[in-house]
C-alpha positions as CSV (number, residue, x, y, z in Angstrom):
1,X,0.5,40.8,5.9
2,X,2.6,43.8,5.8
3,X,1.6,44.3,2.2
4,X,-1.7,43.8,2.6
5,X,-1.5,47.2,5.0
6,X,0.4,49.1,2.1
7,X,-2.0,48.3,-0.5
8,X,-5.2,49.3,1.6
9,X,-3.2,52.5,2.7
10,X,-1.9,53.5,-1.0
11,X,-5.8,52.7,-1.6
12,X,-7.0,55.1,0.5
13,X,-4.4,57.4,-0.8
14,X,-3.6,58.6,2.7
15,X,-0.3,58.6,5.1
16,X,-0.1,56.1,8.2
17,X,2.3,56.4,10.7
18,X,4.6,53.8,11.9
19,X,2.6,53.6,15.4
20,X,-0.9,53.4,13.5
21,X,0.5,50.5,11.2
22,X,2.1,48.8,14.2
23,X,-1.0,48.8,16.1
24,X,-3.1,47.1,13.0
25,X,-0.7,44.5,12.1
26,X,-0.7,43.7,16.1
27,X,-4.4,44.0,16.2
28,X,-4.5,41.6,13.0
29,X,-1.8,39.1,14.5
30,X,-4.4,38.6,17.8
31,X,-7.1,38.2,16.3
32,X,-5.6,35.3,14.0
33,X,-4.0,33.8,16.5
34,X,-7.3,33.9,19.1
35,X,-8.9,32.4,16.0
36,X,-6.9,29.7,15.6
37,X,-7.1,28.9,19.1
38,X,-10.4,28.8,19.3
39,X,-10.6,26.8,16.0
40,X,-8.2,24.3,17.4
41,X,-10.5,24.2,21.1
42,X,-13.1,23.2,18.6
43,X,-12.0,20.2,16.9
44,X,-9.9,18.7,19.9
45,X,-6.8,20.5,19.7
46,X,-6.7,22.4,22.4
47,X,-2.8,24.4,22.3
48,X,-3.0,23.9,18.3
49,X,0.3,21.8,18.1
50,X,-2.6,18.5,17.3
51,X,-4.2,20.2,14.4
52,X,-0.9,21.3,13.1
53,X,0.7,17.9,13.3
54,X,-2.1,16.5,11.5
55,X,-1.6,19.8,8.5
56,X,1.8,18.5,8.7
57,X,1.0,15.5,7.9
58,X,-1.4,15.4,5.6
59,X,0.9,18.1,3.2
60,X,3.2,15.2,3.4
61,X,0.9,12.4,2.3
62,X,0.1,15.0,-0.3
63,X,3.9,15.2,-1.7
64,X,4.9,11.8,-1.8
């Protein structure tokens, strides 16, 4: 994530400050994880631990 913020900030050929990247990378982390929650509210997981057990376990049906 962090690189993401470098590469749009060398893009835009500008200076952030520490404080002005902070804030975006927090902003970015809520919103994903309010996302994910409401994602997992959707289909039955409320709390997401559901939906990632079943992730879980489908990526292990998918190694062996």
């Amino acid at each position: 994530m962090q690189r993401a913020l470098e590469t749009q900030q060398n893009a835009s050929r500008g200076s952030w400050t520490f404080d002005y990247t902070q804030d975006r990378l927090s902003a970015i982390m809520r919103c994903t994880h309010d996302r994910c929650l409401e994602t997992a509210d959707e289909y039955g997981s409320p709390g997401l631990p559901g939906g990632l057990r079943r992730l879980r376990e489908a990526t292990d049906r998918r190694r062996r």
